[in-house]
C-alpha positions in Angstrom: 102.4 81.1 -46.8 105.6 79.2 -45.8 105.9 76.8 -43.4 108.5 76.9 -41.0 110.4 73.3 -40.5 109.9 71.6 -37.1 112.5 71.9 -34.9 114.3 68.5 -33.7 114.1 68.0 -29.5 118.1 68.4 -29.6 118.1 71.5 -31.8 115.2 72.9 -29.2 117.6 72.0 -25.8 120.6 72.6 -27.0 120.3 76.4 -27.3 119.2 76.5 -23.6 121.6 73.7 -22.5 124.5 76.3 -23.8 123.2 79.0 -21.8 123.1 77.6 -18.6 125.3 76.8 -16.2 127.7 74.0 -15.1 125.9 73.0 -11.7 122.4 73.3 -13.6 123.7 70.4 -16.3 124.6 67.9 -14.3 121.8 68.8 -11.9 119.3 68.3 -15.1 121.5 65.3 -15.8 120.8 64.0 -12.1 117.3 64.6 -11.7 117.0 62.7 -15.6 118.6 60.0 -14.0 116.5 60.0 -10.6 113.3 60.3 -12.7 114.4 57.5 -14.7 115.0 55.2 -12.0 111.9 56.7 -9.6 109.2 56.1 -12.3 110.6 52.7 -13.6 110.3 51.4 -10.1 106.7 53.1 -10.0 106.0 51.2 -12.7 107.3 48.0 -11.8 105.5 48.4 -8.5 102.2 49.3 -10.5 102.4 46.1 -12.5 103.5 43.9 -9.5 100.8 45.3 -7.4 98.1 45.2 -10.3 98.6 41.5 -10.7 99.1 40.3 -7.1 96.5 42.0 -5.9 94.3 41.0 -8.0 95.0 37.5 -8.2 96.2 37.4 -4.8 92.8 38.4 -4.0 91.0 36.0 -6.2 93.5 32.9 -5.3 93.2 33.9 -1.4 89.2 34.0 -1.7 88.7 30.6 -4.2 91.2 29.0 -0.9 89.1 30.5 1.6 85.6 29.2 0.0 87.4 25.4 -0.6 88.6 25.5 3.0 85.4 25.5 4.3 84.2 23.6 1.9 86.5 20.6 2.8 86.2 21.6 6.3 82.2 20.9 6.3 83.0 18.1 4.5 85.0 16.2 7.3 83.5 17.8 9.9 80.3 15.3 8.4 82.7 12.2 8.2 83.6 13.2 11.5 79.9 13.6 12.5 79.2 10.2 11.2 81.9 8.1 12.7 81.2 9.5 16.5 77.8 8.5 16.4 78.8 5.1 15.0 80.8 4.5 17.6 81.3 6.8 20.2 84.8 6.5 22.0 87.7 9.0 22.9 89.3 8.9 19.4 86.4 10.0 17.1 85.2 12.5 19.9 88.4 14.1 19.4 88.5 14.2 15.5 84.9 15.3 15.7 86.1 18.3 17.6 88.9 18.9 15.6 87.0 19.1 12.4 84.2 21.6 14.3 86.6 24.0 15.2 88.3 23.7 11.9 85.0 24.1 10.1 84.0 27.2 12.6 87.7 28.9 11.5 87.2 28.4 7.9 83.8 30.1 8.0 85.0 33.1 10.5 87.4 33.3 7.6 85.0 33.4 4.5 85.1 37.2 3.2 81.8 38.1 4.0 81.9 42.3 2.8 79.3 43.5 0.2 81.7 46.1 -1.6 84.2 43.4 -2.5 82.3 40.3 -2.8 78.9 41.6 -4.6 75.6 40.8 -3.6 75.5 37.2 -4.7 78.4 35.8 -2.9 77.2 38.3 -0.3 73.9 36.5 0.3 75.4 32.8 -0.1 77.7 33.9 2.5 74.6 35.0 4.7 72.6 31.8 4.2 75.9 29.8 5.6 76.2 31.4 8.3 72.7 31.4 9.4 72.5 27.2 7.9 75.4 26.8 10.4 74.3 28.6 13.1 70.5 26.5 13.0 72.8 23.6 12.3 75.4 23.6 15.7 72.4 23.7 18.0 71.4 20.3 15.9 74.7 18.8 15.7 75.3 19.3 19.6 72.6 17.7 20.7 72.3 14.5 18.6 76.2 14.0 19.6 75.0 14.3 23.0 71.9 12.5 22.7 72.3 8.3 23.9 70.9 6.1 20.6 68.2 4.7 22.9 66.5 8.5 23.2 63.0 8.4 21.8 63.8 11.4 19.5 67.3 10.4 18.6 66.8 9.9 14.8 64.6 12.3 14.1 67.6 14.7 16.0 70.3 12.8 14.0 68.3 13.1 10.5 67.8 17.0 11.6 71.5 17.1 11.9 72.5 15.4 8.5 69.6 17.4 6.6 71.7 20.2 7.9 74.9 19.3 7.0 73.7 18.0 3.3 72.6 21.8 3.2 75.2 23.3 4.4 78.0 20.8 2.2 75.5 22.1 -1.0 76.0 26.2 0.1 79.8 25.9 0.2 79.5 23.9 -3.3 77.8 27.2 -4.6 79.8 29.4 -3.0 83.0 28.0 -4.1 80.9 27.9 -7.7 80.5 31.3 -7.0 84.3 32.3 -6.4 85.2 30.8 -8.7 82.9 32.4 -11.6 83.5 36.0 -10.0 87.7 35.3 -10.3 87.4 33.7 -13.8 85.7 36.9 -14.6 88.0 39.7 -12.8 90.6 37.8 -14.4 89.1 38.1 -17.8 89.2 41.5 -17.2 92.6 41.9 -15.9 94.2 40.2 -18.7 94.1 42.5 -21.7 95.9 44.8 -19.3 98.6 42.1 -18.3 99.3 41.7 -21.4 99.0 45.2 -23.2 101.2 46.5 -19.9 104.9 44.8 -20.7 104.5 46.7 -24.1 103.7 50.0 -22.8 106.4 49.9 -19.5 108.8 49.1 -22.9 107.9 52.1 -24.8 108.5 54.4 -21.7 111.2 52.8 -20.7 113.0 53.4 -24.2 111.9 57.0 -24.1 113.2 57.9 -20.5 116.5 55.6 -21.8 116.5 58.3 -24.7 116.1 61.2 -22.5 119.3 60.1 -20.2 121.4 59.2 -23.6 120.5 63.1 -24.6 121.6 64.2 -21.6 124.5 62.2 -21.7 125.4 63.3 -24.9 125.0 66.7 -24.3 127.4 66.3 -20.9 129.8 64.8 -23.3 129.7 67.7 -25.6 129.6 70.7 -23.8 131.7 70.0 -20.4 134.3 66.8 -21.5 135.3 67.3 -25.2 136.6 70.5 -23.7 138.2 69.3 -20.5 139.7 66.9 -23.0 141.2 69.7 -25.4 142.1 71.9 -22.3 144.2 68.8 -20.9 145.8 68.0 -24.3 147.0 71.9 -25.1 147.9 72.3 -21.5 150.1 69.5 -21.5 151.8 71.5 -25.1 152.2 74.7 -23.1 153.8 72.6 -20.7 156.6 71.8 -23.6 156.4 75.7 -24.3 154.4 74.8 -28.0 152.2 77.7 -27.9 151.5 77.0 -31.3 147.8 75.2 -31.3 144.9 77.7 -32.3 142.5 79.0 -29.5 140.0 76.3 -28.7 136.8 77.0 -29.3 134.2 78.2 -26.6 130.7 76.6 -27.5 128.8 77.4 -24.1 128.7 80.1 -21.3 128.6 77.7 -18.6 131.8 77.3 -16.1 133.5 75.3 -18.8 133.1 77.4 -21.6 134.0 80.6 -19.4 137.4 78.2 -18.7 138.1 77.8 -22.5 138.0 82.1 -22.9 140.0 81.9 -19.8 142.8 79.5 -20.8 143.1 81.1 -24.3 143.5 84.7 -22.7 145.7 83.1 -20.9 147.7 81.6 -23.1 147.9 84.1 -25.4 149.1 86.5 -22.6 151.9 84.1 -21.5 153.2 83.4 -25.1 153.2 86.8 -25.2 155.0 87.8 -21.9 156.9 84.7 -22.7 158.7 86.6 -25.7 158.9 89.9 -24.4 160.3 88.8 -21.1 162.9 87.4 -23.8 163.7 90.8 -25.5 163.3 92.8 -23.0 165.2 91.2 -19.8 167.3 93.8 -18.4 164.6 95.9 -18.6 162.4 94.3 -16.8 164.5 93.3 -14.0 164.9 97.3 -13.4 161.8 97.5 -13.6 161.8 95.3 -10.9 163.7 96.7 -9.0 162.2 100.0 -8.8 158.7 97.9 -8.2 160.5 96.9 -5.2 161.6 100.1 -4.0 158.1 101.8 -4.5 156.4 98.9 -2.5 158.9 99.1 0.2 158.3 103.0 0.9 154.3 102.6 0.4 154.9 100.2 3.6 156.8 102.5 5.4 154.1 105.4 4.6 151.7 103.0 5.8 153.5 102.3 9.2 154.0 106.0 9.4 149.9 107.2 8.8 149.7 103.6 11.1 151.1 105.4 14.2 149.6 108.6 13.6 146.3 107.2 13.6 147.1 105.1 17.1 147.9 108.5 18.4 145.1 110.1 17.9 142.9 107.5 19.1 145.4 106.4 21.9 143.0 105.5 24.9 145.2 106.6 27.4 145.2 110.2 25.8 141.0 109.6 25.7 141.4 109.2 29.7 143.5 111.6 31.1 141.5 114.3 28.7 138.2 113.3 30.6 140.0 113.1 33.9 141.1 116.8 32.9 137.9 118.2 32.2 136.3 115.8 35.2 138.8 118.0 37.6 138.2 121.2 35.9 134.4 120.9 36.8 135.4 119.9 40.1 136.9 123.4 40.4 134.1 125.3 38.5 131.6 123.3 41.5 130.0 122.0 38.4 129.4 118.5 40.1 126.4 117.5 37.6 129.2 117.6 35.0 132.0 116.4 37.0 129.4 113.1 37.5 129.2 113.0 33.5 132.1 112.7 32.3 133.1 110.4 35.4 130.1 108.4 34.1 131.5 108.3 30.5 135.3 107.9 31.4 134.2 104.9 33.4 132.1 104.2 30.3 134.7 104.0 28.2 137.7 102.6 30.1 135.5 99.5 30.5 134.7 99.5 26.6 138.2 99.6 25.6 140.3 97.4 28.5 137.8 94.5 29.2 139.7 91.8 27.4 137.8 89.1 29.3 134.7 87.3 27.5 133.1 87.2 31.1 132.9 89.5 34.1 131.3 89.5 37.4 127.7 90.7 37.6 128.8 93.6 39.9 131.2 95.3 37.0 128.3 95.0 34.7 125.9 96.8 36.8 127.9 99.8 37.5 128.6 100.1 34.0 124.9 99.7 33.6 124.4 102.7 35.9 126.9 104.8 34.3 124.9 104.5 31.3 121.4 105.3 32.9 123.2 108.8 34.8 123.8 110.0 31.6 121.0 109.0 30.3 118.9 110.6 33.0 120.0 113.7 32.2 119.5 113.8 28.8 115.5 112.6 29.3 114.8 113.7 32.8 112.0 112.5 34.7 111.0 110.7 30.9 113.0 107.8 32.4 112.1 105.9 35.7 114.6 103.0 36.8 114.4 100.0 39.2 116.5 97.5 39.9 116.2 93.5 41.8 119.2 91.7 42.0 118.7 88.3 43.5 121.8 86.4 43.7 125.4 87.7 44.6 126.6 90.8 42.1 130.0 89.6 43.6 130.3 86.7 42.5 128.4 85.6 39.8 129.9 85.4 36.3 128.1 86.9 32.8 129.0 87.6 29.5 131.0 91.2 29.3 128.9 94.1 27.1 126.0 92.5 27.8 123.7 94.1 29.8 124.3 97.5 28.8 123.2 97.0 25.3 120.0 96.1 26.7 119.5 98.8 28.8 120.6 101.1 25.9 118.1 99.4 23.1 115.1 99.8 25.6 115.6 103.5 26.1 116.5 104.5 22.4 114.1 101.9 21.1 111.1 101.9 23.3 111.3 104.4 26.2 112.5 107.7 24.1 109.4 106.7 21.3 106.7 107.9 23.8 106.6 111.1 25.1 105.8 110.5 28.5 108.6 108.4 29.1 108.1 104.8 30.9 110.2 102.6 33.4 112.8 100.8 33.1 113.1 97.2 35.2 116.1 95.2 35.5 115.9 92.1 37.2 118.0 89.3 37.9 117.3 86.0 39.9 118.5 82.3 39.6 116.5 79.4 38.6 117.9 75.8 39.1 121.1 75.9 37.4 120.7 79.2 35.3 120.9 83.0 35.9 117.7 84.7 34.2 118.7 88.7 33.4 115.2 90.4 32.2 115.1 94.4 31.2 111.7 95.2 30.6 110.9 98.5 29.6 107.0 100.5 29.4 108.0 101.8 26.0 106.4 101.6 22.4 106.7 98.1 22.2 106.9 96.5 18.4 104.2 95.0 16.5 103.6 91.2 15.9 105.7 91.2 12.7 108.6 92.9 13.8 108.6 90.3 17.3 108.6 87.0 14.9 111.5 89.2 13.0 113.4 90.0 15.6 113.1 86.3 17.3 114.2 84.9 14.2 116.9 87.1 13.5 118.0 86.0 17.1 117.7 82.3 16.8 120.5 79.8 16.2 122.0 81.4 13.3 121.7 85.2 14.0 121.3 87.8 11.0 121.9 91.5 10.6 118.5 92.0 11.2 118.7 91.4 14.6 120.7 95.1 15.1 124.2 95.0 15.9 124.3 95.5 19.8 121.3 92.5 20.4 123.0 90.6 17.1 126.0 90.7 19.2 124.9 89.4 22.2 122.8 86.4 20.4 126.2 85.4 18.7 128.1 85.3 21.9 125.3 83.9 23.7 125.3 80.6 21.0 129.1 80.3 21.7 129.7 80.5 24.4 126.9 78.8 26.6 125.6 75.0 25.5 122.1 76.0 27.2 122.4 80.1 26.5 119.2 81.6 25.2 118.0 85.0 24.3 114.0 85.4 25.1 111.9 88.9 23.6 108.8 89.5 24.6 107.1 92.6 23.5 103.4 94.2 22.9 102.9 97.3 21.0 101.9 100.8 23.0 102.9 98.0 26.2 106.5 97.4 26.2 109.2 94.9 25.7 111.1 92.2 27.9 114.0 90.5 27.0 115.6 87.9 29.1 119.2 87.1 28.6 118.9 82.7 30.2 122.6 81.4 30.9 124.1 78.6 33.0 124.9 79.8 36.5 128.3 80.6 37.3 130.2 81.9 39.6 134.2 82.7 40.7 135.9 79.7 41.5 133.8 76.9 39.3 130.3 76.4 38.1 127.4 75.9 40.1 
């Protein structure tokens, strides 16, 4: 059995670094980088947080336990030198020192998951010692040296304080012990941690020199060459091999390019050379062919304008519109008036907005025809509640909506349904809502279709409602299209824009 030789990490990425592309290398090379600098920061945070914290904690509890400590401490000078001699001095610096000693034992850390249970029940026996002991203190401060019961108070009081003075001496023992000992703990880690932050440091410093190196390699040895030859073609030397292409990235796909190139302009170079006069008819006749391919352009140009020359569209439906007139054939006539009307107002509205009134006429164009392809299959009502007359909306717009409810939800049911249009004001926008009692769509096509509609409108949102959602978006700051729809139920879609009318907005 033979074993195969390891391969090297270089000789492992560099068949895959070749492979791909430009914006994947330096986007590798960035995120090296960013991981680089992201986890070396993690780390230096780790090991800043791991000591601080530590002996943040064990520095800010050993302070804590010596402030009260000292603080029971004076508060017993204070103690004795007020009932000594009782005046307005050591009244205040006995006060001073209780509330100093009652703030360094609020302070004392006093939870059993992170001070253990001996510390825990130290802590306790203070604070029950000092409670017994204030009641004590109070009253022989208060009590006149003449009382009957004055010493025994006053002995009550220092037997209280010698207590107290001997649990803050074992509580600060205490502290101290546990810190010593989480310290002790701490340390092997302190130390072992520069050593290992330096070994992943040097290997993330490797993985960016890699990438570096391969970046120098693939993508600016050759820039470098292509600069170098490019500035020799300049001098017309065209004598320097092709450079080699050693990746099918952007850069080596450059290299192939420039030495096609190259080769095809040394080459056009010399037969542009021998062959002058020949090309220059050549030219010519290049010339000549191009001119009459225009000209047979313009030519099929026109003939094309002709036959779709709207004015030629017109007067044939006016033709046929007069013809029925004649045959009495007045359903007819009313059709094609209906789609002459239909498309006059398709192919001459220029203007990106149109009174309401022009709209709705179109609108009911539409539905006569309509009506008499379904029938009965299609009931329509209308509520207009501001002035058709005056009142400005985007042209094409409504009728695209009528049209999608009756192809897409009206026509699907057999039956038929009704069609709605209303249209009312709210506040500073005019609200235009066709609802139809068609097939409706299902929950998946709704969050489609309102997607497809939203800021940024795709294909999928049809062409006549894709349409209407673009213009909506550029033309109104506040212009909003709204679908609403229920399968077997129907669909309503409200068309929201900011009120205008002729003359200035509203």
């Amino acid at each position: 059995m033979i074993n195969k030789p390891l391969k090297s990490p270089e000789n492992f990425i560099r068949p895959r670094w070749i492979s791909i592309s430009l914006k994947e290398k330096f986007s590798a090379f960035a995120a090296a980088v960013v991981l680089t600098t992201a986890l070396s920061a993690l780390l230096n945070l780790f090991m800043a947080n791991f000591a601080f914290h530590g002996f943040g904690t064990i520095l800010d509890d050993n302070a804590k336990c010596y402030r009260f400590q000292t603080a029971i401490s004076q508060e017993t000078q204070a103690f004795n030198t007020y009932v000594r001699d009782k005046n307005a001095d050591s009244l205040k610096a006995y006060h001073t020192a209780c509330e100093e000693t009652e703030a360094a034992l609020s302070s004392l850390p006093f939870s059993y998951g992170a001070i253990g249970g001996e510390r825990y029940a130290k802590t306790w026996s203070i604070r029950n010692a000092y409670e017994s002991y204030v009641p004590a203190r109070d009253k022989a401060a208060a009590m006149a040296s003449a009382s009957p019961d004055y010493v025994d108070t006053l002995y009550e009081a220092f037997g209280l304080q010698g207590y107290l003075a001997q649990y803050a001496g074992d509580l600060t023992a205490l502290t101290l012990e546990a810190g010593n000992s989480d310290y002790l703990q701490r340390l092997p880690i302190l130390r072992a941690l520069p050593w290992c932050f330096l070994v992943f440091g040097a290997g993330l410093t490797w993985l960016v020199l890699r990438f570096t190196r391969l970046i120098r390699i693939s993508v600016i040895s050759p820039l470098e060459q292509l600069a170098l030859l490019s500035r020799k073609i300049a001098k017309n030397d065209f004598s320097d091999p092709d450079l080699p292409a050693k990746s099918d990235d952007e850069v080596g796909e450059l290299v192939r390019a420039f030495n096609l190139m190259k080769r095809a302009t040394a080459s056009y170079i010399t037969a542009l050379q021998e062959k002058q006069e020949m090309a220059e008819r050549l030219h010519q006749e290049e010339l000549e062919r191009v001119e009459m391919e225009k000209n047979l352009e313009a030519t099929r140009l026109e003939m094309l304008k002709s036959q779709i020359n709207p004015h030629f569209l017109f007067n044939t439906l006016n033709t046929i519109a007069r013809m029925a007139q004649l045959e009495e054939a007045s359903t007819t006539e009313k059709m094609i008036t209906s789609l002459g009307s239909l498309f006059r107002y398709n192919l001459k509205t220029t203007e990106s907005e149109v009174i309401l009134a022009r709209e709705l006429r179109i609108v009911d164009d539409y539905l006569y025809i309509q009506q008499i392809r379904f029938g009965s299959r299609i009931q329509y009502r209308r509520r207009v509640e501001v002035d058709e007359s005056s009142v400005l909306i985007p042209s094409f717009s409504l009728q695209p909506l009528v049209e999608n409810a009756i192809i897409h939800g009206i026509s699907k049911k057999e039956q038929g349904g009704m069609l709605h249009l209303h249209i009312w004001a709210r506040r500073d926008q005019i609200i235009l809502s066709v609802a139809d009692s068609g097939a409706g769509m299902s929950r998946e096509r709704l969050a489609e279709l309102r997607a497809a509609c939203g800021r940024r409108p795709t294909s999928k949102a049809g062409i006549g409602l894709g349409n209407i959602c673009k213009r909506l978006h550029m033309m109104y700051q506040g212009g909003e299209l709204r679908i609403y729809s229920k399968e077997n139920a129907g669909t309503i879609i409200q068309m929201r824009i900011p009120r205008k009318e002729l003359g200035g907005s509203i």
